[in-house]
C-alpha positions in Angstrom: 43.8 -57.7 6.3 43.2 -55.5 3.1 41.1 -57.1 0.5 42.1 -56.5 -3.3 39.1 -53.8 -3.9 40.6 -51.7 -0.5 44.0 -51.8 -1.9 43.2 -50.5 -5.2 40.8 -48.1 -3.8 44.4 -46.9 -1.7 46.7 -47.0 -4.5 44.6 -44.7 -6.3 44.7 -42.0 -3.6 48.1 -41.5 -5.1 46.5 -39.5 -8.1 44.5 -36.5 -8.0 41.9 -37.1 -10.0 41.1 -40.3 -7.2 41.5 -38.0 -4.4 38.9 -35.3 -6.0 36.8 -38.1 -6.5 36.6 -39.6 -3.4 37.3 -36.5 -1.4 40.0 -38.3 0.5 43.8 -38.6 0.8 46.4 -40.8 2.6 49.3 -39.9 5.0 52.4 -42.4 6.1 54.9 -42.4 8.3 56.2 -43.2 12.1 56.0 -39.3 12.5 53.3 -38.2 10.3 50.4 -40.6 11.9 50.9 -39.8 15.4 51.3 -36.5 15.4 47.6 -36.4 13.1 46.1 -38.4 15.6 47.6 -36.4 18.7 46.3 -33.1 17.0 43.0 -34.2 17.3 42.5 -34.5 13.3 39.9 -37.0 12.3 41.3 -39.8 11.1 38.8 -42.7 8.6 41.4 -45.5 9.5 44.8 -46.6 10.3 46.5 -49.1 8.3 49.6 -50.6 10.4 52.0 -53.1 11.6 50.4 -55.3 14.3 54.0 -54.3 16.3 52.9 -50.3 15.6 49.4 -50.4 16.6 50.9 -52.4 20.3 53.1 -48.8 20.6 50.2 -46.7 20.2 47.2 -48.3 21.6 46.5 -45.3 23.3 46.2 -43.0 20.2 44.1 -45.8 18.0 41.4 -45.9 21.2 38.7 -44.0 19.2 40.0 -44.7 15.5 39.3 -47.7 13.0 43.1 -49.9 12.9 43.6 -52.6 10.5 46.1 -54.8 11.0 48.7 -55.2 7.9 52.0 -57.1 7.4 54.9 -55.3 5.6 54.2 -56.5 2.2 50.8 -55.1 2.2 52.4 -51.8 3.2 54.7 -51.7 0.3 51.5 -52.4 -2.1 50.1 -49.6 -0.8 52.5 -46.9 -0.2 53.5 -44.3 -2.1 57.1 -44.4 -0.7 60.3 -46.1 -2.0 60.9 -47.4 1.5 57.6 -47.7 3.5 56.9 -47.0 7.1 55.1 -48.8 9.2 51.8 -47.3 9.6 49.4 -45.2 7.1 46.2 -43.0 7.5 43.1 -42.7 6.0 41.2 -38.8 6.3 39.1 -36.6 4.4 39.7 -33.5 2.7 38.8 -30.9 4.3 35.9 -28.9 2.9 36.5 -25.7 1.4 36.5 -22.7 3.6 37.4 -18.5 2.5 40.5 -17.1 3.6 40.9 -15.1 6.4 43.4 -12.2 5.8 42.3 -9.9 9.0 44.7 -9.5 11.9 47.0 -12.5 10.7 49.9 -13.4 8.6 49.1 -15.6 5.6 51.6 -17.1 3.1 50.2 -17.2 -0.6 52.0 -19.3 -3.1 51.5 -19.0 -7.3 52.0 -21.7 -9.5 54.2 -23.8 -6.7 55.1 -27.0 -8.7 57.2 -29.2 -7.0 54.9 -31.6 -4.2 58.5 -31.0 -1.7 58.7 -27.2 -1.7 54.9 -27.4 -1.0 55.2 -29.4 1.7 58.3 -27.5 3.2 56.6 -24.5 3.2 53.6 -25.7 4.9 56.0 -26.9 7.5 57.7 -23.8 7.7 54.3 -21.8 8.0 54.1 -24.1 11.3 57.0 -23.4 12.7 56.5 -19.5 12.3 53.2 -19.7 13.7 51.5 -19.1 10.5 47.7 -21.3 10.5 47.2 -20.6 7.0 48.5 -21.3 3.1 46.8 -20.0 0.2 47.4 -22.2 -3.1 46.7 -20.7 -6.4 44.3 -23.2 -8.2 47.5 -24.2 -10.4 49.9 -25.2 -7.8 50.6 -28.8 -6.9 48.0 -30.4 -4.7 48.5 -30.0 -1.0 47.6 -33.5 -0.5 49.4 -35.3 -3.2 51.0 -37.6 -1.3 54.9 -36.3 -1.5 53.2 -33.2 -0.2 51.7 -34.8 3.1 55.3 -36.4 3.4 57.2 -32.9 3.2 54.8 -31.5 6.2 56.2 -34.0 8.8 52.6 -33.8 10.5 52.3 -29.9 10.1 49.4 -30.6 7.7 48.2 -31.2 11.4 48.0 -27.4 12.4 48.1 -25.4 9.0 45.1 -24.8 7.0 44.7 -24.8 3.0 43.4 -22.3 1.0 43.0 -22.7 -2.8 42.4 -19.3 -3.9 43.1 -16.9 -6.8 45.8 -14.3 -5.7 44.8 -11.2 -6.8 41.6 -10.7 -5.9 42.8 -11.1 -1.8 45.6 -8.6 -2.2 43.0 -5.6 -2.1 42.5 -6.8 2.0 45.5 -6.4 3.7 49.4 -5.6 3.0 51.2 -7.5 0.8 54.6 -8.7 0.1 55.6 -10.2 -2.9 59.3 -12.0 -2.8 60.8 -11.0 -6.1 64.7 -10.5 -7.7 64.7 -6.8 -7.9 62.6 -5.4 -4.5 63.1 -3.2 -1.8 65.9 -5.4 0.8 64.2 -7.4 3.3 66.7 -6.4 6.1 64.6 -2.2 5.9 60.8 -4.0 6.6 60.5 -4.0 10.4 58.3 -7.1 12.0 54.4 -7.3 10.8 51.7 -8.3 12.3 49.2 -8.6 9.3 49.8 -9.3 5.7 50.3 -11.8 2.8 53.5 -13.1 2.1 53.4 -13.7 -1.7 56.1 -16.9 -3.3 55.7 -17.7 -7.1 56.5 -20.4 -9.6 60.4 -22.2 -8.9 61.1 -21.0 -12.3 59.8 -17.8 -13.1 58.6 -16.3 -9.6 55.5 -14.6 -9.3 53.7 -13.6 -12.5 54.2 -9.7 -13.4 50.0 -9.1 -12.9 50.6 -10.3 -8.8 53.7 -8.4 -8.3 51.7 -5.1 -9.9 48.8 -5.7 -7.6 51.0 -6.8 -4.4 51.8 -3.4 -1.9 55.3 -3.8 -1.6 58.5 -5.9 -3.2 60.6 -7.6 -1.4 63.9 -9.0 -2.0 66.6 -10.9 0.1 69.9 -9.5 -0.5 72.4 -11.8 -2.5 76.1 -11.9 -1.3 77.4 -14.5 -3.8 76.9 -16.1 -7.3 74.1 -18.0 -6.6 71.4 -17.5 -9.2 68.6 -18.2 -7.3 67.1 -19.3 -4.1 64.8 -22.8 -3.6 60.9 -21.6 -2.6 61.0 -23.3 0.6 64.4 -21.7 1.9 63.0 -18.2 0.3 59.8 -18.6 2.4 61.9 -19.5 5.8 64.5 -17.0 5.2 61.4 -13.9 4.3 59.7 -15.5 7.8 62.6 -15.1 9.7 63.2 -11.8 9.0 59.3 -10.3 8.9 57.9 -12.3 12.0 60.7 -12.1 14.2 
């Protein structure tokens, strides 16, 4: 069991400020936790149902498991409606970008801990191993964030980076309302794929520094796209 101080000590993982602190962040779910520990990631402890940890016996061989009832998870979560088991990592330290020979998506001002999330998981699915967060985008661990992944955290590194300054590497492509039509740019193989604020897009100083503008062609009244189904929708067309 948990005592009071290690429950507290998880609770604040939910905040920032606790997570910078302590350098570590949490991750819950039936999906989420074995797909972390099949990927190899290195997981500080497992907090999970004694019936959970009997499923995966296998997976918890090399990791630290503590055995907690269902009340205790609900203490601890950050979810309405807990799951059964929960993670312990680390942050990962802090490593450069690398632009070179790869597709990278690049996000400004990204505000909302679900579109982050989405598009770290649509990054996965594309094959994309990195995302670059501008310094004032939501954290990438918040714990909504880790949730919206579903494990791709896993594979996909995170990069928190001013934008303009990496735009001078490689080609650029910066999703705005009034580019050149997505349908005319023919596959890539190396480049930055630029998504701004849910509000107000990308900032006028990274469109003026990105090489080219982008837009996806709009057939009905729709005044805007979400940043997640933006991202999946510029994938699909320039990776394919």
């Amino acid at each position: 069991m948990l005592s009071k101080a290690q429950i507290k000590y998880i609770q604040s993982l939910q905040h920032k400020k606790y997570r910078q602190k302590s350098g570590q962040f949490i991750a819950e779910g039936d999906k989420i936790v074995p797909e972390l520990l099949s990927e190899g990631v290195p997981v500080q402890e497992v907090y999970a149902t004694a019936s959970w940890i009997s499923a995966h016996e296998q997976l918890l061989s090399n990791v630290r498991v503590t055995a907690v009832d269902e009340a205790v998870l609900k203490q601890i979560s950050a979810l309405t409606t807990p799951n059964q088991a929960m993670a312990l990592l680390n942050i990962p330290e802090p490593t450069p970008a690398v632009l070179k020979g790869v597709v990278t998506i690049a996000l400004e001002t990204i505000q909302d801990p679900g579109n982050l999330g989405t598009i770290i998981r649509i990054a996965d699915w594309f094959g994309i191993k990195q995302v670059i967060c501008s310094p004032d985008c939501v954290d990438a661990y918040n714990p909504k964030t880790i949730q919206a992944t579903m494990g791709s955290i896993a594979r996909v590194r995170i990069v928190e980076s001013e934008i303009i300054p990496l735009l001078q590497e490689v080609p650029s492509y910066a999703a705005t309302l009034h580019g050149t039509n997505i349908v005319e740019f023919k596959k890539i193989e190396e480049g930055i794929i630029l998504i701004g604020n849910e509000s107000r897009g990308l900032s006028d100083q990274v469109i003026a520094a990105c090489t080219h503008r982008i837009t996806i062609p709009r057939l009905g009244g729709a005044e805007s796209l979400n940043a997640g189904i933006a991202a999946g929708i510029i994938c699909g067309r320039l990776l394919i």
